[in-house]
C-alpha positions in Angstrom: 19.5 -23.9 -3.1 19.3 -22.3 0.5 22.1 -20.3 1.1 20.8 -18.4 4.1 21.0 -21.5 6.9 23.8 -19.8 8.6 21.9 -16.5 8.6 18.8 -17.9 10.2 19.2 -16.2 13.8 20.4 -12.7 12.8 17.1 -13.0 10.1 14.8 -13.9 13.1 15.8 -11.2 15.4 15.7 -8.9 12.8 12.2 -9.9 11.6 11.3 -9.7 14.6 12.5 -6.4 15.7 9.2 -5.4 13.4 7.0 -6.6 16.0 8.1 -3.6 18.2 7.9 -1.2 15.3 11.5 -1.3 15.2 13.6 -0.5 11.6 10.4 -2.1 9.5 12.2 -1.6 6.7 15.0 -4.1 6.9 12.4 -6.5 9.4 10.0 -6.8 5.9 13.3 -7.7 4.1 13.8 -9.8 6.8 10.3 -11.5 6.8 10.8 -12.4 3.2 14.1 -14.2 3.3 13.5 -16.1 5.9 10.2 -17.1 3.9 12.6 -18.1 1.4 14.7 -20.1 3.8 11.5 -21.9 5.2 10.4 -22.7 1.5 13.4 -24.4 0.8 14.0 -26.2 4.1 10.5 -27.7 4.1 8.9 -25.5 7.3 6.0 -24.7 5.6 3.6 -23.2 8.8 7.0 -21.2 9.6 6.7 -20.2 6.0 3.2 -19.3 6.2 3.5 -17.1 9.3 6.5 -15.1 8.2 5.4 -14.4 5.0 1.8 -13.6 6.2 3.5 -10.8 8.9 6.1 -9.3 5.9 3.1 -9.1 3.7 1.1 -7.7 6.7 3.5 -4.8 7.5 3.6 -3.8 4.0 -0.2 -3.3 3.8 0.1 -1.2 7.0 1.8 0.9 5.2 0.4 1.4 1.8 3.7 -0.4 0.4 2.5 -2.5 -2.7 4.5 -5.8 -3.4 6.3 -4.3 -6.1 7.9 -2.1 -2.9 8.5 -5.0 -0.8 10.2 -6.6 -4.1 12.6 -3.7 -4.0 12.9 -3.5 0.0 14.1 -7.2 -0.2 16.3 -6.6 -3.3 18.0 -3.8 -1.2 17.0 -1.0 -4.5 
């Protein structure tokens, strides 16, 4: 179930805020919630591309996926 419609705006500035280099941290979390949003709303390019640049920052950064999984679970 998608439970983060109403949060689709604050996610997409904050996601993109990571563009600028701006608080990566919470625009990675960012990038992969609104991947889950776009999964379950059916936007599948949107999908592709967010998930593509959340995935991209963290290789940047030497961050495996098992520290992105803990980014987005807020550990």
């Amino acid at each position: 179930m998608d439970r983060l419609g109403e949060m689709e705006e604050p996610l997409r500035r904050t996601a993109r805020g990571g563009l600028s280099g701006q608080n990566i941290f919470p625009a990675i979390q960012a990038s992969f919630l609104w991947s889950g949003h776009a999964w379950f709303t059916g936007r599948w390019p949107e999908l592709r591309q967010v998930a593509e640049q959340g995935l991209r920052w963290c290789e940047e950064r030497d961050l495996p996926m098992d520290a992105a999984t803990r980014i987005c679970s807020g550990q």
